[in-house]
N, CA, C and O atoms as CSV, one atom per row, in Angstrom:
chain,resi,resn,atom,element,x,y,z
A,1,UNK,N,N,107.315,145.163,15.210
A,1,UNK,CA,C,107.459,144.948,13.775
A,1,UNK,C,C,107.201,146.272,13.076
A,1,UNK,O,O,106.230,147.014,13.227
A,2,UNK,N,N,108.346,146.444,12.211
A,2,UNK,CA,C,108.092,147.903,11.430
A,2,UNK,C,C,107.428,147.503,10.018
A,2,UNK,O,O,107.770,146.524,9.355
A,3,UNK,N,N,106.286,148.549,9.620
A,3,UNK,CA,C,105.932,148.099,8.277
A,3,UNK,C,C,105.360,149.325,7.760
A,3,UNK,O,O,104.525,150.049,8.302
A,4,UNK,N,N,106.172,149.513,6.145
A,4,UNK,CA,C,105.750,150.415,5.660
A,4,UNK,C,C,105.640,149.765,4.219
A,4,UNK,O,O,105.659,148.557,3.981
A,5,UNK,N,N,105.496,151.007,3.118
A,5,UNK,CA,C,104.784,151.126,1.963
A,5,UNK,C,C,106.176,150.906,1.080
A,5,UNK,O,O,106.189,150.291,0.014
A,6,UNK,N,N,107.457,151.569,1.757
A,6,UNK,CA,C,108.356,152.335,1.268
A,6,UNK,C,C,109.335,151.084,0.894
A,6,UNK,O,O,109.024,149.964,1.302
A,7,UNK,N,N,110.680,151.297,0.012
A,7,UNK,CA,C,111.612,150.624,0.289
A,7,UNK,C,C,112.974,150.536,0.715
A,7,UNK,O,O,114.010,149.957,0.388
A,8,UNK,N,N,112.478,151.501,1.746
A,8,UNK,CA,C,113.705,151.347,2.660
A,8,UNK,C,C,113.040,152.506,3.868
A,8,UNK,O,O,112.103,153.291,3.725
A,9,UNK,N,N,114.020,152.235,5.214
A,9,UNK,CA,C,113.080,153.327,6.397
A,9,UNK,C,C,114.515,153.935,6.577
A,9,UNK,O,O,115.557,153.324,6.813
A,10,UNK,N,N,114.270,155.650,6.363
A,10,UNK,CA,C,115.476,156.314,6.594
A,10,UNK,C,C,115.957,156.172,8.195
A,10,UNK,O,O,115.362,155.896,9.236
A,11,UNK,N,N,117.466,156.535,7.821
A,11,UNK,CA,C,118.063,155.947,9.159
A,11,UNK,C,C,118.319,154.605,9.684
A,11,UNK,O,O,119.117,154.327,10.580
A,12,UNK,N,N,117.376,153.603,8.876
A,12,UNK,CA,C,117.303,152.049,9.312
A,12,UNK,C,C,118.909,151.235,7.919
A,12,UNK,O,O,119.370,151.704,6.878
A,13,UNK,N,N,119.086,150.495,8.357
A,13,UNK,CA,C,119.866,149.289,7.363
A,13,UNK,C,C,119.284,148.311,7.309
A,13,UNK,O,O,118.737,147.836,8.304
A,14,UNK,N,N,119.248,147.715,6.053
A,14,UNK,CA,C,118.508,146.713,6.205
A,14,UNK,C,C,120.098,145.821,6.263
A,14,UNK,O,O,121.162,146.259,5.828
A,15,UNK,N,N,119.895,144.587,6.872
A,15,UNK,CA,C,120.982,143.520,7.065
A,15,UNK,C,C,120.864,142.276,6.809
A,15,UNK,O,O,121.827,141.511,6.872
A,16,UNK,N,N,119.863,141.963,6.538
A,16,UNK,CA,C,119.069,140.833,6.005
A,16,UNK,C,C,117.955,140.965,5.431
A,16,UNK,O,O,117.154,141.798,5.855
A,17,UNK,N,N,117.657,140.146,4.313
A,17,UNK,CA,C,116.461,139.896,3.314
A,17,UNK,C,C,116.301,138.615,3.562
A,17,UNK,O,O,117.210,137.792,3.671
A,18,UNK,N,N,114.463,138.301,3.713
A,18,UNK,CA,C,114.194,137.638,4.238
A,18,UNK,C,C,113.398,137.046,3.074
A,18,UNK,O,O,113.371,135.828,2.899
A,19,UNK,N,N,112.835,137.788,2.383
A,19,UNK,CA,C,111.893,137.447,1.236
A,19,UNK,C,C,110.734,138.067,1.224
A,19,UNK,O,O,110.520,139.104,1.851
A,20,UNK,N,N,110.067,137.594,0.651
A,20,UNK,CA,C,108.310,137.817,0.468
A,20,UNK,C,C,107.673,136.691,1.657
A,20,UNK,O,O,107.971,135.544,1.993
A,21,UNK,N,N,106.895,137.443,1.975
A,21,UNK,CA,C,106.217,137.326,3.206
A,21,UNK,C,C,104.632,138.043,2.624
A,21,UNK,O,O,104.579,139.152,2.093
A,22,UNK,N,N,103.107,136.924,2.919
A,22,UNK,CA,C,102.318,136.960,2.481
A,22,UNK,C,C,101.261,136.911,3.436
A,22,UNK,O,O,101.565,136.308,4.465
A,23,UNK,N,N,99.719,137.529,3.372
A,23,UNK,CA,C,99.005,136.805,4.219
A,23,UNK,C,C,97.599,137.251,3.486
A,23,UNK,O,O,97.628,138.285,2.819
A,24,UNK,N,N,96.340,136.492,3.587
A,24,UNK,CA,C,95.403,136.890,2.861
A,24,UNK,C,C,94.093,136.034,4.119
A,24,UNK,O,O,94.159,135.178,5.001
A,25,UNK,N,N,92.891,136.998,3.434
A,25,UNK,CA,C,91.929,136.130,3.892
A,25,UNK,C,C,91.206,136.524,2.675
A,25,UNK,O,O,91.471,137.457,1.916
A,26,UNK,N,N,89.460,134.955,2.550
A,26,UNK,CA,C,88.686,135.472,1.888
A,26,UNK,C,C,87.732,135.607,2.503
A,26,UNK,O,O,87.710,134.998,3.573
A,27,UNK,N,N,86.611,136.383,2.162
A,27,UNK,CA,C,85.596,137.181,3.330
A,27,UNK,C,C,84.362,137.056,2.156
A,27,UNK,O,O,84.705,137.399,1.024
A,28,UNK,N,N,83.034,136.620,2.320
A,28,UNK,CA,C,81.513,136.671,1.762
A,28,UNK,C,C,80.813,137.780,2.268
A,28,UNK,O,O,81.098,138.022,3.441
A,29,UNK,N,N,80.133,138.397,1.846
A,29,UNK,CA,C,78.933,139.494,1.826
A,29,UNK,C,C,78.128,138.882,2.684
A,29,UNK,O,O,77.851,137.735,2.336
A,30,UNK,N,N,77.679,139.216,3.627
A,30,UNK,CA,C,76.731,139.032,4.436
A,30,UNK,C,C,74.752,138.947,3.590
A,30,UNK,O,O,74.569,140.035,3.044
A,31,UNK,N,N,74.246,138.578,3.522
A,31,UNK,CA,C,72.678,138.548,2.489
A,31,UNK,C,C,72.371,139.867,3.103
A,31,UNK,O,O,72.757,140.896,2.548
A,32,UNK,N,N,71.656,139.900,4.290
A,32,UNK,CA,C,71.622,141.064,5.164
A,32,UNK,C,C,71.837,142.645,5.041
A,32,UNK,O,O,71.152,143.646,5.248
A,33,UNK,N,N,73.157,142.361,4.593
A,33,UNK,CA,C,74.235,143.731,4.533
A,33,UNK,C,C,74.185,143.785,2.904
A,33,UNK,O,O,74.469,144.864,2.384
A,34,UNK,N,N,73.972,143.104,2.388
A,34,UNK,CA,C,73.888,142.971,0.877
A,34,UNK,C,C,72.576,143.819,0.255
A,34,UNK,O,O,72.529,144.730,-0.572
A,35,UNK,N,N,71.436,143.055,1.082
A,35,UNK,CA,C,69.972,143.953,1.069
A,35,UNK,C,C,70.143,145.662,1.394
A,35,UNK,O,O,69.959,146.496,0.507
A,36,UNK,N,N,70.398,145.907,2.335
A,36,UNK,CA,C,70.714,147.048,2.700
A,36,UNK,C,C,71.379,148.015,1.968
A,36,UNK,O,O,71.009,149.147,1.658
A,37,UNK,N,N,73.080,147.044,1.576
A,37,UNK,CA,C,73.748,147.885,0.465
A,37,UNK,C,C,73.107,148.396,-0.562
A,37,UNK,O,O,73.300,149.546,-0.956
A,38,UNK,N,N,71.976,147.278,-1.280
A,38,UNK,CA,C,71.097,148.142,-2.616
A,38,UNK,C,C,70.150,148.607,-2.042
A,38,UNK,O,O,69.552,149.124,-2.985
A,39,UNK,N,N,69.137,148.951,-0.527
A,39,UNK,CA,C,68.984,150.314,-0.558
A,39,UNK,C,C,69.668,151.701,-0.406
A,39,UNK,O,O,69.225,152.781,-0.799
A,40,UNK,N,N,70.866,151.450,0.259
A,40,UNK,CA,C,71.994,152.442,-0.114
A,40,UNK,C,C,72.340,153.176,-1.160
A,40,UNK,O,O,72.676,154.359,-1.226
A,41,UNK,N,N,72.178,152.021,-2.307
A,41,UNK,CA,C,72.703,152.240,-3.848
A,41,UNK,C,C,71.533,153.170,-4.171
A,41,UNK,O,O,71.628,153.783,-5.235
A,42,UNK,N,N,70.786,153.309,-3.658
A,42,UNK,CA,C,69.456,154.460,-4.513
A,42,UNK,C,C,69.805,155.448,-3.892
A,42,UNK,O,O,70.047,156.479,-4.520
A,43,UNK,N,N,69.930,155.406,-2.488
A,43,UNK,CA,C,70.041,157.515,-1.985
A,43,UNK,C,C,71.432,157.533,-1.895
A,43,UNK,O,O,71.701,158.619,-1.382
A,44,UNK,N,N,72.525,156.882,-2.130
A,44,UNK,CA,C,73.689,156.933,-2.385
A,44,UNK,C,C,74.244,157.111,-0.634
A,44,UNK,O,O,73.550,157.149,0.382
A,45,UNK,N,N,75.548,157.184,-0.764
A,45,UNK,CA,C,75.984,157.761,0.819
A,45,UNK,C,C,77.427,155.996,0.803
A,45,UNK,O,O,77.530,155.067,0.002
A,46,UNK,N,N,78.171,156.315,2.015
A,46,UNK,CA,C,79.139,155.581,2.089
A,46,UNK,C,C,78.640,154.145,2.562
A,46,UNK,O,O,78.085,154.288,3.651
A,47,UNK,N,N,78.633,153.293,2.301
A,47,UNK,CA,C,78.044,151.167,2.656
A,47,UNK,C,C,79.234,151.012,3.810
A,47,UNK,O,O,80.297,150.404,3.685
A,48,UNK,N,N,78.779,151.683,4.879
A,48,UNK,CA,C,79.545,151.518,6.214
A,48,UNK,C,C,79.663,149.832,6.536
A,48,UNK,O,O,80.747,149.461,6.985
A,49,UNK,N,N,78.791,148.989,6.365
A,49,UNK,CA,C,78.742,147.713,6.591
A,49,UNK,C,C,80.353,147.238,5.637
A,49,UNK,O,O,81.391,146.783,6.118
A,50,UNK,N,N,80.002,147.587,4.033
A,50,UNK,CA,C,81.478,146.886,3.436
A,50,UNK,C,C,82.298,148.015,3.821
A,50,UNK,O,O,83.070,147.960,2.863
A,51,UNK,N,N,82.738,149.057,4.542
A,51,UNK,CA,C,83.603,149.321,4.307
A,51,UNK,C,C,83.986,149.017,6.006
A,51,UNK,O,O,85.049,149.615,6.170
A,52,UNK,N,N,83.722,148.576,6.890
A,52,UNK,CA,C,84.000,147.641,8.100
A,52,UNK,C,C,84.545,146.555,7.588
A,52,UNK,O,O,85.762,146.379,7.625
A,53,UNK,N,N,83.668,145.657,7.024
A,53,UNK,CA,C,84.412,144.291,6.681
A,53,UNK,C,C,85.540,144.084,5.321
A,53,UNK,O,O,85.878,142.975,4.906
A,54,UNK,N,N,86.034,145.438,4.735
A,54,UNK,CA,C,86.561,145.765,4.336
A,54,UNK,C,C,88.263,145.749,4.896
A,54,UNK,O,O,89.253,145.152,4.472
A,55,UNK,N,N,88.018,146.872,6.243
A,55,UNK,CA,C,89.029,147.163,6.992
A,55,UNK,C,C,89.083,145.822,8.258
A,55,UNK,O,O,89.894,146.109,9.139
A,56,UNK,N,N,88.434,144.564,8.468
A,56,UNK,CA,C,88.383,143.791,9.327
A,56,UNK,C,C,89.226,142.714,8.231
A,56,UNK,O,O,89.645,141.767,8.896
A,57,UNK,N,N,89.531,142.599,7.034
A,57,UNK,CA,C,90.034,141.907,6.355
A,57,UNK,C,C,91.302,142.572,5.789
A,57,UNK,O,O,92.027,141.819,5.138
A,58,UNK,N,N,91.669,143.761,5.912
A,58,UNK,CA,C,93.229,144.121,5.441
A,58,UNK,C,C,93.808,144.102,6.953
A,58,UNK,O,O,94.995,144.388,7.117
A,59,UNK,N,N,92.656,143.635,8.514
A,59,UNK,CA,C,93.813,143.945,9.279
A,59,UNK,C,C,94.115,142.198,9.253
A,59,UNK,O,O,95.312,141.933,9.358
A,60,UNK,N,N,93.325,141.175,9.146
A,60,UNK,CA,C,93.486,139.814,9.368
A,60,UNK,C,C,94.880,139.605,8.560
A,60,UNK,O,O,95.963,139.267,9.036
A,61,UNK,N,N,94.571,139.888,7.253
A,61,UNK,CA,C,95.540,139.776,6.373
A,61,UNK,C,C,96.936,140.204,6.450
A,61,UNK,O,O,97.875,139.511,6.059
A,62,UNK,N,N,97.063,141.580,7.062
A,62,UNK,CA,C,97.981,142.242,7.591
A,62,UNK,C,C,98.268,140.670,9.093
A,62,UNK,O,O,98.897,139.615,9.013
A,63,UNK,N,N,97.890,140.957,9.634
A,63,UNK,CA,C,98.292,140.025,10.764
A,63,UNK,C,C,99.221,138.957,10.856
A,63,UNK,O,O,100.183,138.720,11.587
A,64,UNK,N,N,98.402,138.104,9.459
A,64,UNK,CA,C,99.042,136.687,9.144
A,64,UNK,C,C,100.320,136.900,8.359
A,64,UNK,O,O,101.235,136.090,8.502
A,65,UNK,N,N,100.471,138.101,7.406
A,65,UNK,CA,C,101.370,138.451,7.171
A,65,UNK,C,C,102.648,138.747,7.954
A,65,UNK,O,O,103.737,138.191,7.805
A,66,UNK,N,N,102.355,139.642,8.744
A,66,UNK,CA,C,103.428,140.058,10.469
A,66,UNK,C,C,103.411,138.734,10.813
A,66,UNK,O,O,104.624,138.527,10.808
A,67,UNK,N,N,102.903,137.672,11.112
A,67,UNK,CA,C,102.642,136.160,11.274
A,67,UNK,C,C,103.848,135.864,10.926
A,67,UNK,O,O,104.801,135.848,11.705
A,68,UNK,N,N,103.899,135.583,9.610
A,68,UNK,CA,C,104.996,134.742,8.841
A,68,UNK,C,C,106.007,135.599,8.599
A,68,UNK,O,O,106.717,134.852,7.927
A,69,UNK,N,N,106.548,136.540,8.650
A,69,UNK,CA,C,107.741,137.524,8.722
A,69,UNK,C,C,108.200,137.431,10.290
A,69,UNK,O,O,109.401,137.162,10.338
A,70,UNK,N,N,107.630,137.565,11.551
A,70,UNK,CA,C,108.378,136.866,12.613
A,70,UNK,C,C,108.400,135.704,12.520
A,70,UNK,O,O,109.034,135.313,13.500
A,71,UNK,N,N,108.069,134.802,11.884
A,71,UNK,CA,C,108.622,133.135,11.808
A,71,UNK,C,C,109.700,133.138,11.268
A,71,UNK,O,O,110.696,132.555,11.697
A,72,UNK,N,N,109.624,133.873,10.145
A,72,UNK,CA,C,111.225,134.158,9.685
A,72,UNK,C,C,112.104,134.814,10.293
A,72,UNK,O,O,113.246,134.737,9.841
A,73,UNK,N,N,111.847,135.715,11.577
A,73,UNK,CA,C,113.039,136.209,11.075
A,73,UNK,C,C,112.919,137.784,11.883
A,73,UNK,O,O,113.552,138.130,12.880
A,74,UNK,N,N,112.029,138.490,11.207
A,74,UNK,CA,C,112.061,139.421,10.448
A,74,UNK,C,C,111.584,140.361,11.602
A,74,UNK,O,O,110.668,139.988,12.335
A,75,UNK,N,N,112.244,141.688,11.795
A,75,UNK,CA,C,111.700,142.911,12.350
A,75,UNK,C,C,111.254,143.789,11.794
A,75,UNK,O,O,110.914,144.815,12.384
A,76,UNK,N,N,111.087,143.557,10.000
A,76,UNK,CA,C,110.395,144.926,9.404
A,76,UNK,C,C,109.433,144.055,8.087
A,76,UNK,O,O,109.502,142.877,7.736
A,77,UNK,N,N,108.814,144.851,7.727
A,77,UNK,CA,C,108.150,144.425,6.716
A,77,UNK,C,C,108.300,145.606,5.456
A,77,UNK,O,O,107.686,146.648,5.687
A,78,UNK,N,N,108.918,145.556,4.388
A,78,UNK,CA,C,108.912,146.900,3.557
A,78,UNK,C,C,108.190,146.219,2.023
A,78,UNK,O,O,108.100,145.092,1.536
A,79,UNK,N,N,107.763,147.609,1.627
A,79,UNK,CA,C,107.235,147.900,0.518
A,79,UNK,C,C,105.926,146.648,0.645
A,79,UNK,O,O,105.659,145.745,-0.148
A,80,UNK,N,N,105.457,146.905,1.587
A,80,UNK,CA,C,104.296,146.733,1.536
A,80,UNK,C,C,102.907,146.985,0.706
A,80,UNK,O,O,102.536,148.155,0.792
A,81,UNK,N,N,101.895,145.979,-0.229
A,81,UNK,CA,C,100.929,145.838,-0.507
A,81,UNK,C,C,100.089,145.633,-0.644
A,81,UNK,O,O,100.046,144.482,-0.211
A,82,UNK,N,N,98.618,145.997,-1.163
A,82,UNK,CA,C,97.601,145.243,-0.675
A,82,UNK,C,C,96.922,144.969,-1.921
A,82,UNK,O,O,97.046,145.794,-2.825
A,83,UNK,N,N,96.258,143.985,-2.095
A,83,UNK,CA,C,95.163,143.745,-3.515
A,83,UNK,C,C,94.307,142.585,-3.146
A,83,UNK,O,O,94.603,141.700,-2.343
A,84,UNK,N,N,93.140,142.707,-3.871
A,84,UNK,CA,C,91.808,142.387,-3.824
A,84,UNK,C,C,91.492,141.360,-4.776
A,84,UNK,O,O,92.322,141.157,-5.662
A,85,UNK,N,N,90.695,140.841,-4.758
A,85,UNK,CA,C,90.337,139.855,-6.098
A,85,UNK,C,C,89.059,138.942,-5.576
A,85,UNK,O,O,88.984,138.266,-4.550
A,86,UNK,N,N,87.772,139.211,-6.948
A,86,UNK,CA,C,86.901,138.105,-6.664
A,86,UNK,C,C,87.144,137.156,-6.904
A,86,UNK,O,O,87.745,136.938,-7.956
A,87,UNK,N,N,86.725,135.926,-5.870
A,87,UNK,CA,C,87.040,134.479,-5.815
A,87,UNK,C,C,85.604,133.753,-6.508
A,87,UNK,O,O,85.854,132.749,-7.175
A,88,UNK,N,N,84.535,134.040,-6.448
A,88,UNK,CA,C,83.259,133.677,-6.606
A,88,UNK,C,C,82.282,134.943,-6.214
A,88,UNK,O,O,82.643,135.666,-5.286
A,89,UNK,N,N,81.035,135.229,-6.913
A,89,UNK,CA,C,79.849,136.042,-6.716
A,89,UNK,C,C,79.954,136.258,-5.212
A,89,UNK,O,O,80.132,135.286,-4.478
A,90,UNK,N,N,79.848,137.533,-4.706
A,90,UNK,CA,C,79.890,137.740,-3.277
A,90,UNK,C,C,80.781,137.219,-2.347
A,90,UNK,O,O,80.559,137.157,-1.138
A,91,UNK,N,N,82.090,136.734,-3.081
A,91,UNK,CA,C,83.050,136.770,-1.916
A,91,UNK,C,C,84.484,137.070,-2.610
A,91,UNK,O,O,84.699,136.930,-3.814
A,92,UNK,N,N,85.222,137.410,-1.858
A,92,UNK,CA,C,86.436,137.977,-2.379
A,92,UNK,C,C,87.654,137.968,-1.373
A,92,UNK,O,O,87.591,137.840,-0.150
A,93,UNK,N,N,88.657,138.114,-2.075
A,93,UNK,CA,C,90.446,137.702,-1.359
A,93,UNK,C,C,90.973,139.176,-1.134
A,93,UNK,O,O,90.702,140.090,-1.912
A,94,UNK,N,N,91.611,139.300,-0.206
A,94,UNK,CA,C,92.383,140.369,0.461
A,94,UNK,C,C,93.519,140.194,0.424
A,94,UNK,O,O,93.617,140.989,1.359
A,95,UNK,N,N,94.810,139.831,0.193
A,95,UNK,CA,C,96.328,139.976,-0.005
A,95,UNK,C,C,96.773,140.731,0.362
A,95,UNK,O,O,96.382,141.854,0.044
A,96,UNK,N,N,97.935,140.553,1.315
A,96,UNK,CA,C,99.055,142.101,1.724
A,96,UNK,C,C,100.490,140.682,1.308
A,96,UNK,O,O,100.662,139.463,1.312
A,97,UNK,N,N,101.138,141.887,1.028
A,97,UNK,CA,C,102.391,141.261,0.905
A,97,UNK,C,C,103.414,142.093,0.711
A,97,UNK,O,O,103.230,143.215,0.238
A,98,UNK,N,N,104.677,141.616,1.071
A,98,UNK,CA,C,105.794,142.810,1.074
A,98,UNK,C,C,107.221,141.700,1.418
A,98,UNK,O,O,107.343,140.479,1.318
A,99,UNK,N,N,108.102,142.722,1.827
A,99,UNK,CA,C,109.283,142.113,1.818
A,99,UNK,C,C,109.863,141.868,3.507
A,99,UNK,O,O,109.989,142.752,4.354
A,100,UNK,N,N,110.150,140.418,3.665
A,100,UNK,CA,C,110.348,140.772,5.006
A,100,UNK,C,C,112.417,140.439,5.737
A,100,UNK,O,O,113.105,139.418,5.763
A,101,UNK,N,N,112.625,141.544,6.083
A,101,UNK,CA,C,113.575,142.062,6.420
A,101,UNK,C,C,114.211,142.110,7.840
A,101,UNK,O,O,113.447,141.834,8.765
A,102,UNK,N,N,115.352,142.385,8.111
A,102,UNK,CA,C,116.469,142.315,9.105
A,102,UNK,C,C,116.624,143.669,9.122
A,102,UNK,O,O,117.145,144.032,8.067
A,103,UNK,N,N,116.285,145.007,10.226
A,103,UNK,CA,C,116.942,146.492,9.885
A,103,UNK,C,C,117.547,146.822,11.450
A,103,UNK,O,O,117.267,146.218,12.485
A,104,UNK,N,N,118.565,148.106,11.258
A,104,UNK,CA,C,119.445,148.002,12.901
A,104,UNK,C,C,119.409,149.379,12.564
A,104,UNK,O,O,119.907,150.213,13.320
């Protein structure tokens, strides 16, 4: 499965449009990792904990996405995106979505 940002992959045709093709998860803060994060927040430095479960949720999301674009069909995924959104205090939605496609 090809997947990019772009809308269109040079050299490729696209030959079919498949549609929008989606996949998301929502993911909670750990209490734990939460404690920790606000001692972080005082000497500052990168919250390695969210930014793991960060990247463990754009790949799920990514996944289910590639998921439902081969159900359709589909050998590429283009113009690919990603966005975020709180659902409730300490937990939040991950979204990728893009277009999923036929290319030769």
């Amino acid at each position: 499965m090809v997947i990019t940002n772009i809308e269109m992959i040079p050299g490729k045709r696209v030959v079919k449009h498949l549609g929008l093709v989606q996949g998301s998860t929502v993911r909670a803060k750990h209490v734990g990792k939460d404690i920790m994060a606000g001692f972080k927040n005082i000497v500052g430095g990168e919250l390695k904990s969210y930014t793991e479960l960060l990247n463990e949720s754009r790949q799920e999301a990514t996944n289910r996405m590639i998921e439902q674009a081969t159900a359709a069909g589909a050998n590429a995924i283009l113009n690919v995106r990603f966005s975020t959104s709180s659902i409730t205090q300490g937990a939040a939605e991950l979204f990728a979505y893009g277009t999923a496609v036929v290319i030769e």
